[in-house]
C-alpha positions in Angstrom: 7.2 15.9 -95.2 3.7 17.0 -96.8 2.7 20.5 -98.0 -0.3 22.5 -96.9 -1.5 25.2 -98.9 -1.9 28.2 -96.7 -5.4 29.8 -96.5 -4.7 33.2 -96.5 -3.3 33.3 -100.0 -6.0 32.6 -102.6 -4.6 33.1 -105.8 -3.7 30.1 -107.8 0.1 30.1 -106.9 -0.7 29.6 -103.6 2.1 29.6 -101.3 2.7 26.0 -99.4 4.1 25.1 -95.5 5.3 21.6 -95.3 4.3 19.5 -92.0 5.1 17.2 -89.9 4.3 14.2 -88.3 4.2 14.1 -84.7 7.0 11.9 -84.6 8.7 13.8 -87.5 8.2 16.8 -85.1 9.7 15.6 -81.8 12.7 14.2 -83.5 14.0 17.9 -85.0 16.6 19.3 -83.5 14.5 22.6 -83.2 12.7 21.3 -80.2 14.8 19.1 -78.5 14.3 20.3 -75.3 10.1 20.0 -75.9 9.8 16.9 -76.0 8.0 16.1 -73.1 5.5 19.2 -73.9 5.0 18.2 -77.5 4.1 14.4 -76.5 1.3 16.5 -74.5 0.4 18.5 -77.0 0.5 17.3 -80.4 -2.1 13.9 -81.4 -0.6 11.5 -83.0 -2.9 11.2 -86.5 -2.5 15.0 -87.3 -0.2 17.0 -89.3 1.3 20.2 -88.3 3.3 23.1 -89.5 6.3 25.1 -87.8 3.8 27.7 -87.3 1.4 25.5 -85.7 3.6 23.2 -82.7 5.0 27.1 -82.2 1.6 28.3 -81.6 0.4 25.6 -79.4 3.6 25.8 -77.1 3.2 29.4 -76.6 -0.8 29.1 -75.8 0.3 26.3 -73.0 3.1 28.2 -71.8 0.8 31.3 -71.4 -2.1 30.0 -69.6 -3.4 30.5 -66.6 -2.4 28.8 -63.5 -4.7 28.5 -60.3 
């Protein structure tokens, strides 16, 4: 697990998210039933907080479908 320091705050204590792997991400208990979607999703050289695999699930699971 890293720590990201999150943007919005800019004072000097600024708050910090940890992230995750992909693998690290897919593994959790918290999305267990993703895992198919996240393998999709997620690349496999990038980071991510909670925030952000949540964000990107909802977005898919919102679009449009012709």
């Amino acid at each position: 697990m890293n720590l990201k320091k999150s943007k919005s705050n800019n004072n000097a204590k600024a708050s910090e998210v940890p992230i995750f792997s992909k693998e690290q991400i897919i593994s959790c208990k918290r999305y267990a039933g993703r895992k198919d979607l996240l393998n999709v999703l997620l690349e496999s050289n990038k980071m991510y907080s909670f925030d952000e695999v949540d964000n990107s699930i909802n977005n898919f699971l919102k679009g449009k479908v012709n």
